[in-house]
C-alpha positions as CSV (number, residue, x, y, z in Angstrom):
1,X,92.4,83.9,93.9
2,X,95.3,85.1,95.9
3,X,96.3,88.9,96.9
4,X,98.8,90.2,97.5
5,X,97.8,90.7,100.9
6,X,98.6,87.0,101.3
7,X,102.2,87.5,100.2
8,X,102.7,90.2,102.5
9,X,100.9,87.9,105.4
10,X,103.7,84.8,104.3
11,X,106.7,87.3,104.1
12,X,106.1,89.7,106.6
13,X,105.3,93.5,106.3
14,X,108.6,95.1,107.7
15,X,110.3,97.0,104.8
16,X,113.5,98.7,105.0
17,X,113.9,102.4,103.8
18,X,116.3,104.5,102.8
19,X,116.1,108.8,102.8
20,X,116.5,110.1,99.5
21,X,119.6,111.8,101.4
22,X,121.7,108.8,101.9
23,X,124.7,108.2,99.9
24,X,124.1,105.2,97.6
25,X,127.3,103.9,99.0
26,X,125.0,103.5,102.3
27,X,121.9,102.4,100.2
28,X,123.8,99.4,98.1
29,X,125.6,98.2,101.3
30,X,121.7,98.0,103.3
31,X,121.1,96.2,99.8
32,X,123.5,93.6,100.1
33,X,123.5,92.9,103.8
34,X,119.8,92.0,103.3
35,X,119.9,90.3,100.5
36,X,117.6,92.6,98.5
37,X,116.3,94.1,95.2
38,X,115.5,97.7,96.2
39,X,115.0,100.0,98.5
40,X,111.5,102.6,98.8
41,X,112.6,105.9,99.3
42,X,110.6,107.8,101.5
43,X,110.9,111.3,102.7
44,X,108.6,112.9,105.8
45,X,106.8,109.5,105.6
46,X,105.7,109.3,102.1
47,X,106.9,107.3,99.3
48,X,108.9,109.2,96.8
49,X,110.7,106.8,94.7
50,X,112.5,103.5,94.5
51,X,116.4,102.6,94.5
52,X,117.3,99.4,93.0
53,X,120.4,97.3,92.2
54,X,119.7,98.1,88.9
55,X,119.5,101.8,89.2
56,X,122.8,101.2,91.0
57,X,124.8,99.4,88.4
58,X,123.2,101.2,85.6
59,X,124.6,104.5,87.2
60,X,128.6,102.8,87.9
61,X,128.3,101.9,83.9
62,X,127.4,105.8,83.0
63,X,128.9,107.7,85.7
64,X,132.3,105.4,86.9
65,X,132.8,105.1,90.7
66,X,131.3,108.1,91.7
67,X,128.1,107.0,92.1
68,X,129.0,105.7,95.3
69,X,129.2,109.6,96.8
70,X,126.2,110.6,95.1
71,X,123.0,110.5,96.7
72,X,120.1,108.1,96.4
73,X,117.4,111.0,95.4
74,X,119.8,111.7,92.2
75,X,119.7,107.9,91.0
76,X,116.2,106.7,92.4
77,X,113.0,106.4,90.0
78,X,110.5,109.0,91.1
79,X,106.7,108.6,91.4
80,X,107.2,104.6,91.2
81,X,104.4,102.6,90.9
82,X,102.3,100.7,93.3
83,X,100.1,98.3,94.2
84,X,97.4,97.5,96.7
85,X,97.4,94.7,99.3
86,X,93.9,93.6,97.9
87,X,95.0,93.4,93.9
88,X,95.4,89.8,92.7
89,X,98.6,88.3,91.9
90,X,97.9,87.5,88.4
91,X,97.0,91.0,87.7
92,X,100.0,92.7,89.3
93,X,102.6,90.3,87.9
94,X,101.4,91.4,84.4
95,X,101.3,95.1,85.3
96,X,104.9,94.4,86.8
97,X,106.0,92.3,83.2
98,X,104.2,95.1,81.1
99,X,106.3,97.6,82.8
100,X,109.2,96.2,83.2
101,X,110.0,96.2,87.1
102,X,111.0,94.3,89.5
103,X,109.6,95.5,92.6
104,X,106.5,97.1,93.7
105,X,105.8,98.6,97.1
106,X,102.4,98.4,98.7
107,X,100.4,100.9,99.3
108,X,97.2,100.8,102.0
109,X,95.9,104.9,101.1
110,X,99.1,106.6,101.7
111,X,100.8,104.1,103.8
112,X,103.8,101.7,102.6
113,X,102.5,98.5,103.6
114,X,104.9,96.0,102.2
115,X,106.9,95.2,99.1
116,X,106.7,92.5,96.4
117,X,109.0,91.5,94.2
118,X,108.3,89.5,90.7
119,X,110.4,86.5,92.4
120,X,107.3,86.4,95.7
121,X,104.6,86.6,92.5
122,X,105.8,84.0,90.6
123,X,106.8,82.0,93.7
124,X,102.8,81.9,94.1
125,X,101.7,81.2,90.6
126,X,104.1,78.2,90.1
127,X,102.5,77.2,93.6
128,X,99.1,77.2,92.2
129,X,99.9,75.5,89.0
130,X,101.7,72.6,90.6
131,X,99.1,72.1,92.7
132,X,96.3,72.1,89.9
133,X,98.7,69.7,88.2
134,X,98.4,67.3,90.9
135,X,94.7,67.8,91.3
136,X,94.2,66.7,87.9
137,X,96.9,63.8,88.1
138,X,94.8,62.4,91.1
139,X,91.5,63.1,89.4
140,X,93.3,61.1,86.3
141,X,93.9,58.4,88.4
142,X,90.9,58.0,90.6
């Protein structure tokens, strides 16, 4: 069964930040030069929320353009949740699906050790079904 330790293993453990001081001008521009979902916000070295695109957008729909001046710590979720590089996939995609998010960052005790997305999860379990597909073609045809 696969962790998602191995996800962080294939995709690398380097995860950008931003302070929960930045503007979320600064925040969305880090998001779209990397290509990214969201952001951990950490503050004195802990993990203290989570900005994402759709905190972002949600924000310009209520609050017009001056959500660009406003800092992340006013438009981040607090206390987000976590997993642990040793929690199977299956088990942290449905936690992610129950809850309705699309990122999770990885704890190791207090440490941010990664984050996973729902894309890298289901990357892996489409991976594992298409290859049980094929085991049970070839056992079909053998």
């Amino acid at each position: 069964m696969t962790c998602i330790r191995d996800i962080l293993m294939e995709k690398g453990i380097q995860v950008t930040t931003v302070s929960p001081e930045e503007t979320v001008q600064k925040a969305a521009a880090v998001l779209s030069r990397l290509g990214i979902g969201a952001l951990p916000v950490i503050q004195d070295g802990a993990l203290v929320g989570i900005i994402s695109e759709r905190d972002i957008a949600y924000s310009v729909g209520v609050k017009g353009v001056r959500t660009s001046t406003r800092k992340v710590r006013e438009l981040m979720s607090g206390n987000p949740k976590t997993c642990s590089p040793e929690e199977p996939v299956e088990d942290v995609l449905e936690r992610m699906n129950q809850r309705r998010v699309r990122h999770l960052p990885v704890m190791e005790g207090n440490k941010l050790a990664g984050i996973v997305s729902i894309r890298d999860l289901v990357r892996v379990r489409l991976g594992a079904a298409l290859a049980e597909a094929d085991q049970l073609r070839e056992y079909i045809q053998n």
